[in-house]
N, C-alpha and C positions, 0 to 999 in steps of 0.2 A: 622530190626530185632526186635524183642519182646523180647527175652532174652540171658542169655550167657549159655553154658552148665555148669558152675560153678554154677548157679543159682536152676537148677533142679538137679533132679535125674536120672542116663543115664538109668536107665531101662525103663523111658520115651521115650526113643529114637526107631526108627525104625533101626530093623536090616541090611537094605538097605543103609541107609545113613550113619551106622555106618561103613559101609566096603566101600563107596564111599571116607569120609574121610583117613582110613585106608589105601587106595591103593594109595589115592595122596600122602599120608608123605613116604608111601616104596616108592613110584617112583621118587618124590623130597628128598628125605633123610632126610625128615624136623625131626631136632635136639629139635627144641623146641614146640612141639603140646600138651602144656595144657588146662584145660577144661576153661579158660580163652580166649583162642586163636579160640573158636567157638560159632559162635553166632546158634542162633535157631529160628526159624520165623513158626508162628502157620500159620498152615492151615486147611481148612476145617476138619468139623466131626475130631474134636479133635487129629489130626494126625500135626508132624514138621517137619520144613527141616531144616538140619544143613549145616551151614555156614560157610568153615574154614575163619580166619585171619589170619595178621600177618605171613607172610612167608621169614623173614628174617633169618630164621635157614633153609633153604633151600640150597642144594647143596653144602658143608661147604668141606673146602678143605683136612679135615682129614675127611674121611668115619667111623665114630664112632656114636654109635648110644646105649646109655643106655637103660636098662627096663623104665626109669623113664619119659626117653624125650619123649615116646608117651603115653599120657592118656586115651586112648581109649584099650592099650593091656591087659586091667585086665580087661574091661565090659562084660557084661555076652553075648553080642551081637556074639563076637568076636568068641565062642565057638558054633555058629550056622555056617552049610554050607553057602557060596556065594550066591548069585542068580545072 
């Protein structure tokens, strides 16, 4: 990886890998997904791919789940439709 998302700015981010991340923490129930917890690996013509870590907040035996434990629910990515 080349960087953490803690390092950039998520408007950097492609709205595709933002909802790829996005859909693994709803499916795993990952509790603890900060911009820490995802690396970002440059790829050609200045486009990234983000990389989660760290999945030890995954599948946590009280299904509780704050605004706060996923980083990615306030990016502006988020308020674009799917693909």
């Amino acid at each position: 990886a080349d960087d953490m998302a803690s390092d950039r700015g998520c408007a950097t981010f492609p709205v595709d890998e933002v909802h790829k991340i996005a859909l693994l923490d709803m499916r795993l129930l990952n509790t603890d997904r900060n911009d820490c917890n995802i690396l970002v690996r440059n790829l050609p013509e200045g486009k990234c791919e983000l990389i989660p870590i760290d999945h030890g907040g995954c599948l946590p035996s009280r299904p509780v789940v704050q605004w706060f434990d996923w980083c990615w629910l306030e990016w502006p990515q988020m308020q674009q439709p799917s693909s």
